[in-house]
N, C-alpha and C positions, 0 to 999 in steps of 0.2 A: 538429271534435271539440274539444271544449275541453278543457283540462288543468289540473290541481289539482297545485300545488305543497305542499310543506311550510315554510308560514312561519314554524315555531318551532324556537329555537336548539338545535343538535343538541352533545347532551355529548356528548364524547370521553373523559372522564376514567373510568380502569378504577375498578369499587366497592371493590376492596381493593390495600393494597399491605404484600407481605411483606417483614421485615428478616429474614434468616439468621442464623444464629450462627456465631461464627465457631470454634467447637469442631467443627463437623462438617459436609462440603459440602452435604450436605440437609438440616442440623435448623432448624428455623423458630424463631425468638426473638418474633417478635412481630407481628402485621397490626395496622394503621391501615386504619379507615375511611374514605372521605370521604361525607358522610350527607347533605352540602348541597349546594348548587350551584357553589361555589366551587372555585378547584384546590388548595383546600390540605385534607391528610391531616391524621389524627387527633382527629377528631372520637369516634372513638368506639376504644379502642385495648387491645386482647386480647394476656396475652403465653401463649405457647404454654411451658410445663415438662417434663424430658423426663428420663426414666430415664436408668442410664448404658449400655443400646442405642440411644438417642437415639427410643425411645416418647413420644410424648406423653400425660402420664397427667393431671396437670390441666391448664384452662385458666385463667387467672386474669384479674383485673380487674388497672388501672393501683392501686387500694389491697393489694392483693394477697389479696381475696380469690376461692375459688376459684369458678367460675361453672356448671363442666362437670368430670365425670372420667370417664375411660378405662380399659379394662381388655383385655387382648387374649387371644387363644387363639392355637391353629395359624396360619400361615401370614395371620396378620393379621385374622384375624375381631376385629371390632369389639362393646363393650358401651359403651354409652354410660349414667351414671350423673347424676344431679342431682348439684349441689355436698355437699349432705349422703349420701350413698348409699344415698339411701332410699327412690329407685324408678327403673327403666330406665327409658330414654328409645328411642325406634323409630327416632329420626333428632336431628342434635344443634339444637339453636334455634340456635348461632352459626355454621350454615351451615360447621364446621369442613371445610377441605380435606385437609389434611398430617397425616398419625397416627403409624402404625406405621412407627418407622424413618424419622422424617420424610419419607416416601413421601406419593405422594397418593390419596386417598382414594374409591375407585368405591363411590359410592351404588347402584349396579345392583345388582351380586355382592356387596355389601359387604365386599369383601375391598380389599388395597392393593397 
């Protein structure tokens, strides 16, 4: 029986990588990308803005402007808004993880 190997280089490198802030032990400051094949981060670099219950309500770009906003109900139900607020989103384009309460975010239950 012959055997088939895999002979192409296998990345280890995680797709994102979060800074914390250091206001609060779960609020998120910022994810770096890394988008190439390389091991160096921030290729593409998101910072996450946060009420003062540590919400993240927008997202921003490194020019600072905003890309995504947030808005929350009960117990962490999520709205997700275009940068201008001018129409829901059903899931957010920047794959956000961390929201409510810098918690992380179940796609399933949409709740955190």
């Amino acid at each position: 029986m012959a055997r088939s190997e895999n002979t192409g280089p296998e990345n280890l490198q995680p797709k994102y990588r979060y800074v914390g802030s250091l206001r609060y032990i779960d609020a998120c400051a910022l994810r770096d990308e890394n988008t190439e094949s390389d091991s160096t981060y921030g290729d593409d670099r998101l910072h996450y803005l946060a009420d003062a219950i540590f919400n993240v309500t927008p997202l921003v770009d490194t020019a600072g402007d905003a890309l995504e906003r947030y808005v929350y109900r009960r117990y962490g139900v999520l709205t997700i808004y275009d940068a201008t607020w001018s129409s829901i989103r059903s899931a957010s384009s920047y794959d956000i993880e961390y929201t409510y309460t810098g918690r992380s975010y179940d796609k399933e239950t949409g709740l955190c």
